[in-house]
GULODO-392720 format. One record per residue: x, y, z of N, C-alpha, C, CB in turn. Coordinates in steps of 0.2 Angstrom, whole numbers. Glycine has a CB too. Layout:
N
+-------+-------+-------+-------+-------+-------+-------+-------+-------+-------+-------+-------+
|    nX |    nY |    nZ |   caX |   caY |   caZ |    cX |    cY |    cZ |   cbX |   cbY |   cbZ |
+-------+-------+-------+-------+-------+-------+-------+-------+-------+-------+-------+-------+
|     X |     Y |     Z |     X |     Y |     Z |     X |     Y |     Z |     X |     Y |     Z |
...
+-------+-------+-------+-------+-------+-------+-------+-------+-------+-------+-------+-------+
***
This chain:
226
+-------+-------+-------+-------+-------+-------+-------+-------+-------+-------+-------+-------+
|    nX |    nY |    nZ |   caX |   caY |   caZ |    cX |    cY |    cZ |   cbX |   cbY |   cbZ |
+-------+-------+-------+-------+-------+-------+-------+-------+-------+-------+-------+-------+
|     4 |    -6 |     0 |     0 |     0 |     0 |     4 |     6 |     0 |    -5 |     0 |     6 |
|     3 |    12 |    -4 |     6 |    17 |    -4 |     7 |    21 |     2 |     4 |    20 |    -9 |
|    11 |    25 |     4 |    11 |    29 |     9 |    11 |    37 |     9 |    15 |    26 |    12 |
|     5 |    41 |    10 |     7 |    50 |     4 |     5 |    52 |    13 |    -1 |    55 |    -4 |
|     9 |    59 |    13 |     9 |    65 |    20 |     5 |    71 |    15 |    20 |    69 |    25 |
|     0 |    73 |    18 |    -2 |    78 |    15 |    -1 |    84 |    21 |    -9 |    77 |    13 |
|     3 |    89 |    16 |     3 |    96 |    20 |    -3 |   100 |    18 |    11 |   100 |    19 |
|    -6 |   102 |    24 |   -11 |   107 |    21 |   -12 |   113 |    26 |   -19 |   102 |    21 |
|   -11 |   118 |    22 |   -11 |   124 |    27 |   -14 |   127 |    29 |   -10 |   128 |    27 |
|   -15 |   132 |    36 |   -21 |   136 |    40 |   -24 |   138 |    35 |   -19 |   143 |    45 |
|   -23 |   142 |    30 |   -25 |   145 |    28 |   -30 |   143 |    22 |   -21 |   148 |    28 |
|   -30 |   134 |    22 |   -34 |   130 |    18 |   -41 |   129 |    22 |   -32 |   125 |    17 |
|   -37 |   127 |    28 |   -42 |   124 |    35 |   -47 |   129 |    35 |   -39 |   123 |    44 |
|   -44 |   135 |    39 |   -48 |   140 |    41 |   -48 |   145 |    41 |   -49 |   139 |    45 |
|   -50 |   148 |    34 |   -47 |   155 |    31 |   -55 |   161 |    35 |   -47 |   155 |    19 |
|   -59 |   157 |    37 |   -65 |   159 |    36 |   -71 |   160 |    33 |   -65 |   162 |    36 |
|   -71 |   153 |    27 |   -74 |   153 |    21 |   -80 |   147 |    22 |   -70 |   152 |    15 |
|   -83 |   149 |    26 |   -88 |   140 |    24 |   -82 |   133 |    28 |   -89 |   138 |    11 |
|   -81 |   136 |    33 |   -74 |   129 |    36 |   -75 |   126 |    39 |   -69 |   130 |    41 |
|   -82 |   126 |    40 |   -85 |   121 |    44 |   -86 |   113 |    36 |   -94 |   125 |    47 |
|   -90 |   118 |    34 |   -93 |   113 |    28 |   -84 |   111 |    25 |  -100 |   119 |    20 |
|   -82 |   114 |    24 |   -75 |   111 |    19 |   -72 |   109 |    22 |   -72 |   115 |    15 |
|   -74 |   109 |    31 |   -68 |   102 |    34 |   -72 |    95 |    33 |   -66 |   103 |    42 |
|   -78 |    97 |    34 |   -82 |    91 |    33 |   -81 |    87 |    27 |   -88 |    93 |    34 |
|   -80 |    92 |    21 |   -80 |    87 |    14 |   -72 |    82 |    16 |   -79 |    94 |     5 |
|   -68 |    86 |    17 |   -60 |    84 |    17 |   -62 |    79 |    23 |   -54 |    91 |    18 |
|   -64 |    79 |    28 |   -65 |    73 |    32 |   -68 |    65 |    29 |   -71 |    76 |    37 |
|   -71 |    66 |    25 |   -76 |    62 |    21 |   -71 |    61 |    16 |   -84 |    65 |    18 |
|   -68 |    65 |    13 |   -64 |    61 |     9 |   -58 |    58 |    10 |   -64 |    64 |     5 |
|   -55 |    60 |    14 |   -50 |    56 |    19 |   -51 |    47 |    20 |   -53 |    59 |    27 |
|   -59 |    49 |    24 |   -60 |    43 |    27 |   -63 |    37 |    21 |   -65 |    45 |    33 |
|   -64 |    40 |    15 |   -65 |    37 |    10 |   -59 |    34 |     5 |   -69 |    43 |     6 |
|   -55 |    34 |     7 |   -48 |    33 |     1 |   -44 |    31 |     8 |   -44 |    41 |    -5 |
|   -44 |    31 |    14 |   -39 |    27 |    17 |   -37 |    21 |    19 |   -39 |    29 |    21 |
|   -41 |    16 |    14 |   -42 |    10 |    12 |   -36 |     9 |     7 |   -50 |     9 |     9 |
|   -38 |    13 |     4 |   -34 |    13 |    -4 |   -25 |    14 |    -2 |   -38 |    21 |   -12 |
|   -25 |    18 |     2 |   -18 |    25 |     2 |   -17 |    23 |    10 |   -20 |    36 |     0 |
|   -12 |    23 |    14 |   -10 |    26 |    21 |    -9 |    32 |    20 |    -3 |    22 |    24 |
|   -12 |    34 |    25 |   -13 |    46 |    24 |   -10 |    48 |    32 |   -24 |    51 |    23 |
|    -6 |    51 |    31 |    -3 |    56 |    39 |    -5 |    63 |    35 |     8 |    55 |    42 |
|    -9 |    68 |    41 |    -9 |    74 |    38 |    -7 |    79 |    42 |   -15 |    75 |    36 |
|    -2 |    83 |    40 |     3 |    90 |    46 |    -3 |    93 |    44 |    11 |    96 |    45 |
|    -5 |   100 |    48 |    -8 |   104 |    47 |    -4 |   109 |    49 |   -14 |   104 |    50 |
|    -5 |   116 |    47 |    -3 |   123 |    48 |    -6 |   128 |    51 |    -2 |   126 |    42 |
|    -1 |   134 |    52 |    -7 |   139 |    58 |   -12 |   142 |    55 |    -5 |   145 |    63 |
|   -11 |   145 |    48 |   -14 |   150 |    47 |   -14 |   154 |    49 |   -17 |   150 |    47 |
|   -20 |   159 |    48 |   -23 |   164 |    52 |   -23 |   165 |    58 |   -28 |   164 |    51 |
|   -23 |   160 |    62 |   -24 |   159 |    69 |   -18 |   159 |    70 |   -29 |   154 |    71 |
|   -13 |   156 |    71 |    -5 |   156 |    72 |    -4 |   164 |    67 |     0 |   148 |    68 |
|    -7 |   168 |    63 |    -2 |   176 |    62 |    -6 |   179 |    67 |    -2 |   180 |    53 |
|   -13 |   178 |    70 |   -15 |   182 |    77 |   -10 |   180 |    82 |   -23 |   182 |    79 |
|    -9 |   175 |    82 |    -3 |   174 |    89 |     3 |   178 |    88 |     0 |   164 |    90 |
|     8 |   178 |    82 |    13 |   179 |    80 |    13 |   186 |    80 |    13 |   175 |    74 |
|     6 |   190 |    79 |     7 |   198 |    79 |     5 |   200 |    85 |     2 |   201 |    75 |
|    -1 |   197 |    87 |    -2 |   201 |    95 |     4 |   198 |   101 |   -12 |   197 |    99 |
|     9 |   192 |   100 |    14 |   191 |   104 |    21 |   195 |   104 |    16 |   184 |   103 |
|    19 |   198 |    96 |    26 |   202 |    97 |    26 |   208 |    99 |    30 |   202 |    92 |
|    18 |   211 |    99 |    16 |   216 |   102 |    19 |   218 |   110 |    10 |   215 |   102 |
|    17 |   209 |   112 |    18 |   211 |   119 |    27 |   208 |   121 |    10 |   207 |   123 |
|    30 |   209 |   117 |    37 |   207 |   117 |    40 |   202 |   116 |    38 |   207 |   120 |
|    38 |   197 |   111 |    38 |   191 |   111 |    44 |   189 |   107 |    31 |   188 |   108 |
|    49 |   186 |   109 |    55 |   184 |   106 |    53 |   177 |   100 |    61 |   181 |   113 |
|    58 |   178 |    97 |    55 |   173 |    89 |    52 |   165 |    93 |    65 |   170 |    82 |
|    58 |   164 |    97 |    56 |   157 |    99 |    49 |   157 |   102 |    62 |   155 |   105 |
|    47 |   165 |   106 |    39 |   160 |   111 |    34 |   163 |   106 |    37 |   164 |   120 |
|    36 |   166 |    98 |    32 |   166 |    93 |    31 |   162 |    90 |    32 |   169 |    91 |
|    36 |   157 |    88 |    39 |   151 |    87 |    30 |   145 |    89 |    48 |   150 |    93 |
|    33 |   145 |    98 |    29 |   140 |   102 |    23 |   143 |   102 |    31 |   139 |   110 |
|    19 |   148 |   100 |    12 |   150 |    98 |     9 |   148 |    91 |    11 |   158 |    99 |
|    13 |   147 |    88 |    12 |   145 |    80 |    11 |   137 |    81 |    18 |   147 |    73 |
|    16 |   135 |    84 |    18 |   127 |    84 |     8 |   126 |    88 |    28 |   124 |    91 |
|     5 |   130 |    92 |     0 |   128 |    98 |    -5 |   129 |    90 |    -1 |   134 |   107 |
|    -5 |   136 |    88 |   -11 |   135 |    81 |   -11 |   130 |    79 |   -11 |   139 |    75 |
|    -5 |   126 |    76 |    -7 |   120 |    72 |    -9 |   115 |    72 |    -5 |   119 |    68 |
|    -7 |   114 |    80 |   -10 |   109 |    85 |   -18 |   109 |    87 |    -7 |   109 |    91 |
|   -20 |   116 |    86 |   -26 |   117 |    87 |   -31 |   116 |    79 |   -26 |   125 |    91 |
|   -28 |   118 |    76 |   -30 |   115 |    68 |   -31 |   107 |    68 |   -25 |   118 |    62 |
|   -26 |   105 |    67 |   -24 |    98 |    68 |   -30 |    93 |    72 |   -16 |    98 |    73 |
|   -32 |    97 |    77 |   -37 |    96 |    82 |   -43 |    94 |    78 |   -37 |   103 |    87 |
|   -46 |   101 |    75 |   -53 |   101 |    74 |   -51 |    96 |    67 |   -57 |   110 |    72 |
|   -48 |    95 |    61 |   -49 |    89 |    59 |   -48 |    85 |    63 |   -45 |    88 |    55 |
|   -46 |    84 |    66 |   -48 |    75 |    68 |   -56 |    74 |    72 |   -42 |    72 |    75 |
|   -57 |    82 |    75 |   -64 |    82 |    78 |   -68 |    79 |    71 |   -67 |    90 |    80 |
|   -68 |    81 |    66 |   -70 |    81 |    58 |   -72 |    73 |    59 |   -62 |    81 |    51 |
|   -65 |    68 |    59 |   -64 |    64 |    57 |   -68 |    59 |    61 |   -58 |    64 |    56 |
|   -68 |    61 |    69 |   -74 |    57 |    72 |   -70 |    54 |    77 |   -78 |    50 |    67 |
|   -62 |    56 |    77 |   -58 |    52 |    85 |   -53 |    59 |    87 |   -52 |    44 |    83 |
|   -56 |    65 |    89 |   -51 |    69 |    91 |   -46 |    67 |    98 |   -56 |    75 |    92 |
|   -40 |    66 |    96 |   -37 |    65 |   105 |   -36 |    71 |   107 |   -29 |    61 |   106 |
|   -36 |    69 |   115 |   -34 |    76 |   119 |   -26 |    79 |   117 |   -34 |    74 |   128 |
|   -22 |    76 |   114 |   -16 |    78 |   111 |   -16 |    76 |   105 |   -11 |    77 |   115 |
|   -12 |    80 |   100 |   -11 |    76 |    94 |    -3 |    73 |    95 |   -13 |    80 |    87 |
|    -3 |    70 |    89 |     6 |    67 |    91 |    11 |    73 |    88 |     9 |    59 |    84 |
|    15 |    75 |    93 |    21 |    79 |    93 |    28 |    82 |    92 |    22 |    80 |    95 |
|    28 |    73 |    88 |    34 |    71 |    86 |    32 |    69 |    79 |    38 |    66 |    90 |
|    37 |    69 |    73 |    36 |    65 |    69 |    36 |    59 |    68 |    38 |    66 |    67 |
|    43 |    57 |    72 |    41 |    47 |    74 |    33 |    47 |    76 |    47 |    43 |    82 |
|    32 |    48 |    82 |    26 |    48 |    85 |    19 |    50 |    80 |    27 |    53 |    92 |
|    20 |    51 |    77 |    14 |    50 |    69 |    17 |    46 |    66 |    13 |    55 |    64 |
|    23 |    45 |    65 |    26 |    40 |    59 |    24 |    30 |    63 |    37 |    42 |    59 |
|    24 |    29 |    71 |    24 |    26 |    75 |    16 |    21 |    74 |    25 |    30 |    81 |
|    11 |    28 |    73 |     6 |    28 |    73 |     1 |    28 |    69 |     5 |    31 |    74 |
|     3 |    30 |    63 |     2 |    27 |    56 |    -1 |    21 |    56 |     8 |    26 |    53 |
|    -7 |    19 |    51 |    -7 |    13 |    50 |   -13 |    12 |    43 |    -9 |     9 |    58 |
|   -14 |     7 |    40 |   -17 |     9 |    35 |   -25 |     7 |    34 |   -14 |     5 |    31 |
|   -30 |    12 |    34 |   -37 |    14 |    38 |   -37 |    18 |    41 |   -40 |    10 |    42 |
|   -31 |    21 |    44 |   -31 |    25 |    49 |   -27 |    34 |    48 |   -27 |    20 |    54 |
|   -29 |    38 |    46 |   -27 |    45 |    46 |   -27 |    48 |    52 |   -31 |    48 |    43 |
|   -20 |    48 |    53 |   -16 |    50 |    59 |   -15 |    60 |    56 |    -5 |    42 |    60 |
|   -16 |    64 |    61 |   -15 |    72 |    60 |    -9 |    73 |    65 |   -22 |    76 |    62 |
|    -6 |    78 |    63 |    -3 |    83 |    69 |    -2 |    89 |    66 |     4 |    81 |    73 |
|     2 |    92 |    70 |     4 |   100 |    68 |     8 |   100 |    68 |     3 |   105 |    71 |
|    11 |   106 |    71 |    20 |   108 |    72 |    24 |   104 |    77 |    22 |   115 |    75 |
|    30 |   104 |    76 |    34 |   101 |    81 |    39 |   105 |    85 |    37 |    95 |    78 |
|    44 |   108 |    82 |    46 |   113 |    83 |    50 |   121 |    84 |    45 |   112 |    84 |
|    52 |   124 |    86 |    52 |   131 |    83 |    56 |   130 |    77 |    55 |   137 |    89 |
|    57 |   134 |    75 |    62 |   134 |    68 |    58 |   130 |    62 |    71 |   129 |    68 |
|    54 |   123 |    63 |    51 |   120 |    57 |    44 |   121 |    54 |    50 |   115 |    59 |
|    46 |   122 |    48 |    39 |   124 |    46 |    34 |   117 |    44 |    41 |   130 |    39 |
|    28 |   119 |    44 |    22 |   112 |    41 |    25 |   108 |    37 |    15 |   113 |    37 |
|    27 |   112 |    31 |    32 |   109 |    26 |    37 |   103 |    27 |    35 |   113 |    22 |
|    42 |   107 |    30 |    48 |   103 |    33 |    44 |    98 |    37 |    53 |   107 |    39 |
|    40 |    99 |    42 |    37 |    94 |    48 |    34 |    88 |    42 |    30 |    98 |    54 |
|    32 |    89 |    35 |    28 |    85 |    31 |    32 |    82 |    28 |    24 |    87 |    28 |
|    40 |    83 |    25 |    44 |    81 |    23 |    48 |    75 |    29 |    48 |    87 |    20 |
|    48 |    77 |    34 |    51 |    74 |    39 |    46 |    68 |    41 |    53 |    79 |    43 |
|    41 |    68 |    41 |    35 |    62 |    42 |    35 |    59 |    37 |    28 |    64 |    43 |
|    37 |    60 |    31 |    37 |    54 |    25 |    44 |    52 |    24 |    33 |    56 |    17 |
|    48 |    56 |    28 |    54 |    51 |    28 |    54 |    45 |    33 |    60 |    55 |    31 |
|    49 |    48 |    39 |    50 |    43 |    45 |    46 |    36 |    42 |    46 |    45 |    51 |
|    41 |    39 |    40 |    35 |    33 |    37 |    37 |    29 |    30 |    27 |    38 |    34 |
|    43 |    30 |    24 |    44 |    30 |    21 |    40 |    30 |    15 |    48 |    27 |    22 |
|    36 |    35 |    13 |    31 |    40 |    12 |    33 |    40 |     5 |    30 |    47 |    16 |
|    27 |    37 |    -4 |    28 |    39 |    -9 |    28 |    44 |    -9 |    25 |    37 |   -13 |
|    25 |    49 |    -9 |    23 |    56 |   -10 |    22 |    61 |    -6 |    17 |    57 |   -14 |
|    22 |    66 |    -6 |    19 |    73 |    -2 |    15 |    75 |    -7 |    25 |    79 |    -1 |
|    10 |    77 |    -5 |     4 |    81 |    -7 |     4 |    88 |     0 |    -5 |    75 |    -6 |
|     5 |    93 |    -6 |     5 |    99 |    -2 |    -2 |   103 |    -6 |    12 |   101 |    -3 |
|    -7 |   105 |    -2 |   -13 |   108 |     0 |   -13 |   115 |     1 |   -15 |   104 |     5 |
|   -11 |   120 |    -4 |   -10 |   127 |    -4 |   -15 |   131 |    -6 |    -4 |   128 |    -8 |
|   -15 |   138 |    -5 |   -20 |   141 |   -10 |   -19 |   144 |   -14 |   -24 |   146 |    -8 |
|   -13 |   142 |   -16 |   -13 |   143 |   -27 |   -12 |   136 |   -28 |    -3 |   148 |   -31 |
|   -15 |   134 |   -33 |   -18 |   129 |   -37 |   -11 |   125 |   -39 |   -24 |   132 |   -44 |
|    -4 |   128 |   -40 |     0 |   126 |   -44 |     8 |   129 |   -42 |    -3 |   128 |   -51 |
|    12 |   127 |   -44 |    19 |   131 |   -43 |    20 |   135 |   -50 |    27 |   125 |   -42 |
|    21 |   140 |   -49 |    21 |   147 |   -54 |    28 |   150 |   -55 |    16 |   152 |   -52 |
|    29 |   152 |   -61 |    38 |   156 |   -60 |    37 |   160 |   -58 |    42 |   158 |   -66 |
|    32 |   165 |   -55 |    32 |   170 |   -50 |    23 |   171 |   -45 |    36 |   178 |   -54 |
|    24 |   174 |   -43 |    19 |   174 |   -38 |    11 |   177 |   -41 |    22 |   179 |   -33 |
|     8 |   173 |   -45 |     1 |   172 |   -49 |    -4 |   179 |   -47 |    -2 |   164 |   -46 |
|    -3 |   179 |   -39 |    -7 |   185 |   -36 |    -6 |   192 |   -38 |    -6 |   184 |   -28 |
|     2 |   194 |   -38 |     6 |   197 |   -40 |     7 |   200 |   -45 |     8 |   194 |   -39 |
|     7 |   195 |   -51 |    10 |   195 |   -57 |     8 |   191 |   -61 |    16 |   193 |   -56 |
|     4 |   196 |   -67 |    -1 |   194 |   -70 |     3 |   188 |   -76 |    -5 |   200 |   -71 |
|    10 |   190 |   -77 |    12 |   188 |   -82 |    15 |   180 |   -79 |    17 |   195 |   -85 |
|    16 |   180 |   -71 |    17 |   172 |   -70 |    16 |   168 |   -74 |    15 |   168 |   -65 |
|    21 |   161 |   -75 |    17 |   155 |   -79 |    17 |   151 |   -76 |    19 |   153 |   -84 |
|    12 |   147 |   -78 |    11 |   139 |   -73 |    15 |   135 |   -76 |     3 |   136 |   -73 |
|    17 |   128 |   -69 |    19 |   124 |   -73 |    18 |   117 |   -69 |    27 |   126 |   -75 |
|    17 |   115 |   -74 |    12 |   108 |   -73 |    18 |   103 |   -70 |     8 |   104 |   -83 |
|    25 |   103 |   -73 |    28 |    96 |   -73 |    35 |   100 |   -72 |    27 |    89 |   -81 |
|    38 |    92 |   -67 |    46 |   100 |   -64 |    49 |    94 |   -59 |    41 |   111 |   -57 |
|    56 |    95 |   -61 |    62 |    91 |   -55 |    63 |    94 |   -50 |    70 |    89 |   -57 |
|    64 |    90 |   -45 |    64 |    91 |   -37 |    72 |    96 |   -37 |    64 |    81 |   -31 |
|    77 |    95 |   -43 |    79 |   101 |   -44 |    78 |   110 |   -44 |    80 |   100 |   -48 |
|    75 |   109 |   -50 |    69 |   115 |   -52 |    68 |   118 |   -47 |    63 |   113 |   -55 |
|    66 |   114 |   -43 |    62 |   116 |   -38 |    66 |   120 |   -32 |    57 |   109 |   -35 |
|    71 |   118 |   -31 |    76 |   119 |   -26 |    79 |   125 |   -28 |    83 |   114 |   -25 |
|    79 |   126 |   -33 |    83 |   134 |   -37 |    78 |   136 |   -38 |    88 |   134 |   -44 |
|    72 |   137 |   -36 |    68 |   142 |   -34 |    66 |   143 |   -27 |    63 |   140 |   -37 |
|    66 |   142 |   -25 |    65 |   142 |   -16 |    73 |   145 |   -14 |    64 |   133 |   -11 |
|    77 |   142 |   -16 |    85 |   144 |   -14 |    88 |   150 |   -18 |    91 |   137 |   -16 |
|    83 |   152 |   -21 |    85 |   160 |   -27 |    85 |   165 |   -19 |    75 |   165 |   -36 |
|    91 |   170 |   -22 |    92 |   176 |   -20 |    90 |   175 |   -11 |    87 |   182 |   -26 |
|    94 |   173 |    -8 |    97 |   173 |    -3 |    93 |   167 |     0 |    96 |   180 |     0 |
|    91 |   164 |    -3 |    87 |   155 |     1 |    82 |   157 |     3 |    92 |   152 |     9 |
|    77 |   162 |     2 |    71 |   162 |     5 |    65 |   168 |     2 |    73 |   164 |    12 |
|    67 |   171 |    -4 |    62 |   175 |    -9 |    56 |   173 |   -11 |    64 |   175 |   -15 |
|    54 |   163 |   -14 |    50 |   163 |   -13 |    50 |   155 |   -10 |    47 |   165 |   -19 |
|    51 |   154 |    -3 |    50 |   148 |     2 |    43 |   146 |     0 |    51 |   150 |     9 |
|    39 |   151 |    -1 |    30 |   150 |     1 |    29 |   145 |    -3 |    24 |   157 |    -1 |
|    32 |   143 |    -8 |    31 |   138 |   -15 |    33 |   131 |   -11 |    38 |   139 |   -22 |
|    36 |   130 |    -8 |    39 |   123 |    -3 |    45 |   127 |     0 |    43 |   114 |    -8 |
|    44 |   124 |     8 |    51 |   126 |    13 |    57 |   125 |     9 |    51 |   122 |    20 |
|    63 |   126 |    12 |    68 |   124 |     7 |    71 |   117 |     9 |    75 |   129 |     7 |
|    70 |   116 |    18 |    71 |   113 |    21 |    69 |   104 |    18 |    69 |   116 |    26 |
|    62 |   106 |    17 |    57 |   100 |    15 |    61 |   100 |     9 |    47 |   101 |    13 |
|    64 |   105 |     5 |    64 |   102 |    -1 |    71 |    98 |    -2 |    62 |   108 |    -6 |
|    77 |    99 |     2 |    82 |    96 |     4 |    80 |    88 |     5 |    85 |   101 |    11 |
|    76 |    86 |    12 |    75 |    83 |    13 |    73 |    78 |     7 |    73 |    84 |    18 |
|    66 |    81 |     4 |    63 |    76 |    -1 |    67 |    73 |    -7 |    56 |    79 |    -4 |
|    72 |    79 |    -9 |    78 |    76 |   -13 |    82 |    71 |   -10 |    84 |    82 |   -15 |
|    85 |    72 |    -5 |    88 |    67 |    -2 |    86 |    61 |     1 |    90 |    69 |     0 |
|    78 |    60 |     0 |    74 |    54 |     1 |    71 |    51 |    -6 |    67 |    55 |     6 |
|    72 |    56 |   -10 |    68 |    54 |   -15 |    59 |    52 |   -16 |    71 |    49 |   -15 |
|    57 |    57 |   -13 |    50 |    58 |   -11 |    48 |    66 |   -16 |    50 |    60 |     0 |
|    41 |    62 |   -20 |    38 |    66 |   -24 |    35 |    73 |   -20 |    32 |    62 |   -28 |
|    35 |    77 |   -25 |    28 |    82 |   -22 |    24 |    85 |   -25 |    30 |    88 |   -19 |
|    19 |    84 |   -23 |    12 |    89 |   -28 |     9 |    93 |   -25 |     6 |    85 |   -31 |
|    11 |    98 |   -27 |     5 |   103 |   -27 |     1 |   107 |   -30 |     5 |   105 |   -25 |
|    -5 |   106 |   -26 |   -13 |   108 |   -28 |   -16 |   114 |   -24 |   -19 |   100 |   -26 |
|   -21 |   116 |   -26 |   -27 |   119 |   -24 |   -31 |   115 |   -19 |   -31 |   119 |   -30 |
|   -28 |   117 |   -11 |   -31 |   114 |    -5 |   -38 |   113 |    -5 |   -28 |   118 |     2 |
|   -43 |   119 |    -5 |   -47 |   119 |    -7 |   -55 |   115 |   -12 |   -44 |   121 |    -7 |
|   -48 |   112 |   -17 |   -53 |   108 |   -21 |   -53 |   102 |   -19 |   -52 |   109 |   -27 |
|   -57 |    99 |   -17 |   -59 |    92 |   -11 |   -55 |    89 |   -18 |   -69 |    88 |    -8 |
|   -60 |    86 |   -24 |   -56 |    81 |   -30 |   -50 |    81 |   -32 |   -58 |    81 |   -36 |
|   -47 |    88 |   -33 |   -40 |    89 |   -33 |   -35 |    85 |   -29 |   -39 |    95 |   -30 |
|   -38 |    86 |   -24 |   -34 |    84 |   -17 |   -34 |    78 |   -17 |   -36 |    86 |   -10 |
|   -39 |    74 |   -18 |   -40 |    67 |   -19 |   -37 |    62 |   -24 |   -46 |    68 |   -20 |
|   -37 |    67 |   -30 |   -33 |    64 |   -36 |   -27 |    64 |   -33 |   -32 |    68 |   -44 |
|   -25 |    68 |   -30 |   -17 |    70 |   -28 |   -16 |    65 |   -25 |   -14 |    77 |   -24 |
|   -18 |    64 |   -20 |   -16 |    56 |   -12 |   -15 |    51 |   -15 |   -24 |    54 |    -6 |
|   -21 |    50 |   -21 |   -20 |    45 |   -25 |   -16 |    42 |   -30 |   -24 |    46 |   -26 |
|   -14 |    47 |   -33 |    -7 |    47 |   -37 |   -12 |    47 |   -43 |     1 |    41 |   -36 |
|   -16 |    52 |   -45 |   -20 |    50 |   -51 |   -18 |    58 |   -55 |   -28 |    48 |   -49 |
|   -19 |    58 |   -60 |   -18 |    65 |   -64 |   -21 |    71 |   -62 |   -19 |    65 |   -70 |
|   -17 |    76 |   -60 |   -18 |    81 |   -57 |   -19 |    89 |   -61 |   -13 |    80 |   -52 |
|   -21 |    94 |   -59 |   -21 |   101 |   -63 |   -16 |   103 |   -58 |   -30 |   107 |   -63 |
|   -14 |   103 |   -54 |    -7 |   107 |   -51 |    -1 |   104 |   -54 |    -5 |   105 |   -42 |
|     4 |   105 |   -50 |    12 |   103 |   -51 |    12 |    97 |   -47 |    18 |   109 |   -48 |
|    17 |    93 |   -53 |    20 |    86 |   -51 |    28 |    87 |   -50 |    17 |    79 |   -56 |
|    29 |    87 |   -45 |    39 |    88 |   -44 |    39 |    80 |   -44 |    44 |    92 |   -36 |
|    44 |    80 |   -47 |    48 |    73 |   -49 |    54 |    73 |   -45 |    49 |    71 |   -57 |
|    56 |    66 |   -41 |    60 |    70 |   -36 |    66 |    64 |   -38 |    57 |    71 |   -26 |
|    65 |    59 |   -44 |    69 |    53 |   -46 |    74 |    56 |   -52 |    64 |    46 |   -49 |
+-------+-------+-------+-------+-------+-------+-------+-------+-------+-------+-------+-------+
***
């Protein structure tokens, strides 16, 4: 049976858009294909980790205990999916072994952050090392990896198909961190050196997301990481 980590970010979970109904779809579909696929899912802070991140530094907050308030949002995200799913625990797992441990096939294991310095990405690269994981499915709100920033830049181009190279000399342009938001660099170190695909999609679109877990053809980006 295959093994995919989906990263999926706050800002997919819970932007404020109908998040109830669209955790519920993504719950249902989860629980629909975890037969087919073993699924671990990170979750991210979002919204709710940049109100921690702003009102902490308001009140003096050094990186690190902004750090530990982002790491608590996506534990708290991490949370309400699994409420979704029908077995919320009083903790999620906080390690990546300890999801990787946990893992089992039927079974969609969540967490969040682990900690300070790591981003969802890394934390999702680093669970499909442990798990020894086909793919990453990464669950963003741009639909695709683009030569520059789609929102931005009207003249960006999309690209459908792309080496786990490619990918590194974009994230690693002009000082290692211009456009991270595409894949951490970290994740993307690690998934070259595991040899672990990455797709990304349009978090939002339940089927999207679904083809993706599945290894079925997708409208996002497929990084090839062989």
């Amino acid at each position: 049976m295959e093994k995919v980590v989906v990263s999926i970010g706050g800002s997919i979970l819970v932007p404020g858009n109908n998040d109830s109904e669209f955790i519920l779809k993504l719950s249902e579909m989860l629980r629909s294909i975890c037969d087919k696929v073993q699924i671990a899912v990170v979750c991210g802070g979002g919204k709710t980790a940049r109100y921690y991140a702003e009102t902490g530094r308001a009140l003096g907050g050094n990186t690190y205990e902004l750090d530990i308030l982002g790491i608590g949002a996506t534990r708290l995200n991490a949370q309400l999916l699994s409420l979704a799913m029908g077995d919320m625990p009083d903790k999620v797992p906080e390690t990546t072994k300890e999801l990787a441990e946990s893992s089992a096939p039927g079974k969609v294991v969540i967490m969040g952050g682990t900690v300070p310095g790591h981003t969802t990405d890394a934390v999702a690269t680093m669970v499909a090392k442990d798990m020894g994981a086909d793919r990453i499915v990464n669950a963003t709100s741009v639909d695709a990896v683009y030569t520059d920033d789609p929102r931005t830049n009207k003249d960006a181009e999309r690209i459908s198909r792309m080496t786990i190279r490619e990918l590194k000399d974009i994230v690693y342009s002009e000082h290692g961190a211009s456009k991270s938001s595409v894949f951490d660099p970290l994740g993307v170190k690690i998934a070259m050196e595991e040899k672990i695909d990455i797709l990304v999609v349009d978090g939002r679109d339940v089927d999207e997301l679904r083809n993706a877990i599945l290894g079925n053809e997708i409208n996002g980006t497929f990084i090839d990481s062989h």
